[in-house]
C-alpha positions as CSV (number, residue, x, y, z in Angstrom):
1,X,-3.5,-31.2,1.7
2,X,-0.9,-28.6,0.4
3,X,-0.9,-28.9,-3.1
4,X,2.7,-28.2,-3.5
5,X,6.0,-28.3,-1.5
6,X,6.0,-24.1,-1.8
7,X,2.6,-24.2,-0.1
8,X,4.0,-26.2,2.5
9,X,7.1,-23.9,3.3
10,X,5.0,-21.2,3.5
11,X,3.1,-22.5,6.0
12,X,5.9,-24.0,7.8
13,X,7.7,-20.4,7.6
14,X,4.7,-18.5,8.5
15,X,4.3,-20.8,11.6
16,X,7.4,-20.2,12.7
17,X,7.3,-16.3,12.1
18,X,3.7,-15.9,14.1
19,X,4.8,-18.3,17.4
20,X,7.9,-15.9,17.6
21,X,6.7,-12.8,16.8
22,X,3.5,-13.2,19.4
23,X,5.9,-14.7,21.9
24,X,8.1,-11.6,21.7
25,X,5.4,-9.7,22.9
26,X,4.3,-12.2,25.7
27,X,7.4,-12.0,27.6
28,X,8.6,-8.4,26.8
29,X,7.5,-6.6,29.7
30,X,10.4,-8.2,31.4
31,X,13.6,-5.6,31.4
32,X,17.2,-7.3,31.8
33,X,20.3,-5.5,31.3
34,X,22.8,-5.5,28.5
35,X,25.9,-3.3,29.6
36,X,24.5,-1.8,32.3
37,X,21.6,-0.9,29.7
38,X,18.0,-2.0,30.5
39,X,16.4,-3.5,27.4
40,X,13.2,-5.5,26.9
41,X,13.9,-9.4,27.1
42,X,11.4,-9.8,23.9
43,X,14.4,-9.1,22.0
44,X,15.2,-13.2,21.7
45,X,12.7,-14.6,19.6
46,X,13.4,-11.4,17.2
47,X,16.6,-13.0,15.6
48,X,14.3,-16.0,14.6
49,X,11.7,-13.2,12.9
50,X,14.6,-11.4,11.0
51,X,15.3,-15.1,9.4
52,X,11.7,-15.9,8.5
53,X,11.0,-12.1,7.4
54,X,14.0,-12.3,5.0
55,X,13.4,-16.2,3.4
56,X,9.6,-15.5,2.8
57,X,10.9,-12.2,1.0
58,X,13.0,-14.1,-1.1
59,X,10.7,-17.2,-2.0
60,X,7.3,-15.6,-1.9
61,X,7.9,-11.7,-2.6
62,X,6.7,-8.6,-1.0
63,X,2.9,-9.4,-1.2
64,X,3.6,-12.4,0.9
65,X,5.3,-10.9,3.8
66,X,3.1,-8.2,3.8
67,X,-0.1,-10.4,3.7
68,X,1.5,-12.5,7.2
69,X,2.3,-8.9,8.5
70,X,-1.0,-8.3,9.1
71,X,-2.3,-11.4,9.7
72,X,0.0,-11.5,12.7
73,X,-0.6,-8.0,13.5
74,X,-4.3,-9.1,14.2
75,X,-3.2,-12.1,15.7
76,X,-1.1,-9.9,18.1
77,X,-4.3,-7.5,18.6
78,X,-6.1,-10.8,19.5
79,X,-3.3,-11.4,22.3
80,X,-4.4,-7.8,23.3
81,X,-8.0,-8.7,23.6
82,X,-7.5,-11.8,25.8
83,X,-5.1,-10.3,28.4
84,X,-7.4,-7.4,28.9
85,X,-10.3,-9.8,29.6
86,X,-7.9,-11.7,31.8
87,X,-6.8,-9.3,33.6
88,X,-10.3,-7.9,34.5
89,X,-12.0,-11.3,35.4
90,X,-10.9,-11.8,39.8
91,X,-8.9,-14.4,40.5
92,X,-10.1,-17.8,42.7
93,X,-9.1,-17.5,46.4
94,X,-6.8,-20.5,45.9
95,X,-5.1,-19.1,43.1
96,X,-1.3,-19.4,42.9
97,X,-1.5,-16.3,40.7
98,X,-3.4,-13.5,42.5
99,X,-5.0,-10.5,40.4
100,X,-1.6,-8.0,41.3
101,X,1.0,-10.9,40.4
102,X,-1.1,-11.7,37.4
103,X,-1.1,-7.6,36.4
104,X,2.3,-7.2,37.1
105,X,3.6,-9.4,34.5
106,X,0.4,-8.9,31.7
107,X,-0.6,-5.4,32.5
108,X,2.5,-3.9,31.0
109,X,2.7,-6.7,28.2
110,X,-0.6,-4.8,26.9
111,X,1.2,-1.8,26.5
112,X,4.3,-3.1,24.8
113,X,1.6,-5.3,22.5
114,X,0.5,-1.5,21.6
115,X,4.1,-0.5,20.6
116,X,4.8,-3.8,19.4
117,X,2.1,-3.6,16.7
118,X,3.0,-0.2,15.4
119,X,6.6,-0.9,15.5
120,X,6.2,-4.1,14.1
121,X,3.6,-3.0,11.1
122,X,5.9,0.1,10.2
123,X,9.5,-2.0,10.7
124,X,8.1,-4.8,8.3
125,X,7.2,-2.1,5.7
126,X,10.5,-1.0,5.8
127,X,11.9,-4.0,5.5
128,X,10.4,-5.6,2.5
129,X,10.4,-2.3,0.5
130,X,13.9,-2.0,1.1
131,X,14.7,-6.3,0.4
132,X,13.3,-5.8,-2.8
133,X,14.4,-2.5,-3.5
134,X,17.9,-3.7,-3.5
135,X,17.1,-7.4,-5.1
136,X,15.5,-5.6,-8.4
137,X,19.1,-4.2,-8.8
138,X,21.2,-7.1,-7.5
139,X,19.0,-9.9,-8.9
140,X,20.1,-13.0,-7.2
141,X,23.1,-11.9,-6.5
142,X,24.0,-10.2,-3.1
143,X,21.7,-12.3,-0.9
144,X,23.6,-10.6,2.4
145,X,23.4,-7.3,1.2
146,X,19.3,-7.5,0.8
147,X,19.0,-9.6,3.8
148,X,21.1,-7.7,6.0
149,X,20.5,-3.8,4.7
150,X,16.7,-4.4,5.4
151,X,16.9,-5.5,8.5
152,X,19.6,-3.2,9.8
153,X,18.0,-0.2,8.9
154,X,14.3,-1.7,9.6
155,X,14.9,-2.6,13.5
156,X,15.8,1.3,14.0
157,X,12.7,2.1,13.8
158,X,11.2,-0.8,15.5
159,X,13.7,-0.7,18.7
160,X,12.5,2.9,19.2
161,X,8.8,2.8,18.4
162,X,8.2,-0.1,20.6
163,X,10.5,0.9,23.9
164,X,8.5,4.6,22.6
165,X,5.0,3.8,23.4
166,X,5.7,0.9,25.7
167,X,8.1,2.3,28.4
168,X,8.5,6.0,27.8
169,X,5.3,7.4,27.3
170,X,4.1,5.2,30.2
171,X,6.6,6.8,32.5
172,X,8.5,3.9,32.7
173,X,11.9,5.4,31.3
174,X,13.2,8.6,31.4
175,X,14.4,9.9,28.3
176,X,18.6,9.2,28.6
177,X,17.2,5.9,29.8
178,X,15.4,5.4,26.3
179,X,17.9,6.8,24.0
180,X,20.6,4.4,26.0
181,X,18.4,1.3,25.7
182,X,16.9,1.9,21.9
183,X,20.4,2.4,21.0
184,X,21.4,-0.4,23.0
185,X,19.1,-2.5,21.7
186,X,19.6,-1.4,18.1
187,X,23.0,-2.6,18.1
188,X,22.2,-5.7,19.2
189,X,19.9,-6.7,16.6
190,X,22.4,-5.4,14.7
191,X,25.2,-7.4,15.8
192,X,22.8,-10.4,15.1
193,X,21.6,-9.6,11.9
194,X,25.5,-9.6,10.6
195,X,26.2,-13.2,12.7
196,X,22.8,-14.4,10.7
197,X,24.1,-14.0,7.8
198,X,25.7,-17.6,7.4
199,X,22.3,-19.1,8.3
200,X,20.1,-17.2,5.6
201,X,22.6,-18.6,3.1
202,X,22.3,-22.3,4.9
203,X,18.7,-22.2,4.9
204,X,18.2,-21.0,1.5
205,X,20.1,-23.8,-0.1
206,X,18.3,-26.2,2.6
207,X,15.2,-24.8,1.2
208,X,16.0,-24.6,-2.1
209,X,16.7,-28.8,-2.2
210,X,13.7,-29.4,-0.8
211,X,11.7,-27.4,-3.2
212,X,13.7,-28.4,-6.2
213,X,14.1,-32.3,-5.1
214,X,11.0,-34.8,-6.5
């Protein structure tokens, strides 16, 4: 049993953080175009990470983000393990999936499971240095400025890093290609990091009632 509503939200939060962020890098190899602009579909959970990263900077501080960092950096590394294994065991004759299909789709997950981790491990550095950086000098005050600074200047590095190792050094872009698409891409995490902004303020006054209520 939790031995108090904090230990709960952590776990709820933490929960919610891991499913996305490993998910992210489950469906990622997948390309779809924004503008003309091919960009990894892994991008959707990522709004749902920014949320999480930013409420479990605020109610349990920087050693608690970085402490889920890296437990879902293994995690992630864990994903890594299994598809390789998968991948290398044959598939059944009357297998809907065969060995080609089955590479296709995992094969080049792996590699952006590479980039993800390194992106993800530096981008959540960034991050929670810079959150907490700016809430020693704001206080409480200034919750979108904190949130939203982070994050914005965070996900440059991690929309580059990842499409970096995972489709440009594996000859799967050229370079306009990855410029256009990690700028591309950039600006739409961007664009959703600002539209967040109303629901950071929702859920820490959700949060805050149900921590504070007896």
């Amino acid at each position: 049993m939790f031995q108090t509503k904090k230990d709960t939200l952590y776990v709820i939060l933490a929960g919610i953080f891991i499913t996305n962020a490993v998910v992210a890098e489950l469906i990622g190899a997948k390309l779809i175009n924004v503008f003309g602009v091919p960009m990894s579909v892994g991008i959707l959970p990522w709004p749902v990470v920014f949320i999480t990263t930013d409420l479990i900077n605020e109610y349990f501080g920087e050693k608690g983000v970085r402490k889920l960092s890296y437990i879902t950096a293994c995690l992630i590394a864990y994903c890594f393990i299994l598809l390789f294994v998968a991948i290398k065991i044959p598939a059944s004759e009357i297998s809907g999936v065969t060995d080609a299909n089955f590479f296709s789709v995992f094969g080049q997950s792996m590699w952006i499971i590479v980039g993800s981790i390194t992106a993800f491990l530096v981008s959540q550095i960034i991050d929670v240095t810079i959150f907490h950086f700016v809430k020693n000098r704001t206080g409480a005050k200034m919750l979108w400025l904190r949130s939203t600074g982070s994050t914005v200047i965070s996900q440059f590095f991690d929309s580059f890093i990842v499409l970096g190792i995972a489709f440009y050094l594996t000859g799967k872009m050229d370079t306009p290609t990855y410029i256009a698409s990690g700028l591309t891409g950039y600006c739409v995490k961007l664009v959703i990091a600002v539209a967040l902004t109303p629901v950071i303020y929702l859920a820490h006054s959700l949060i805050d009632k149900f921590i504070h209520d007896k």
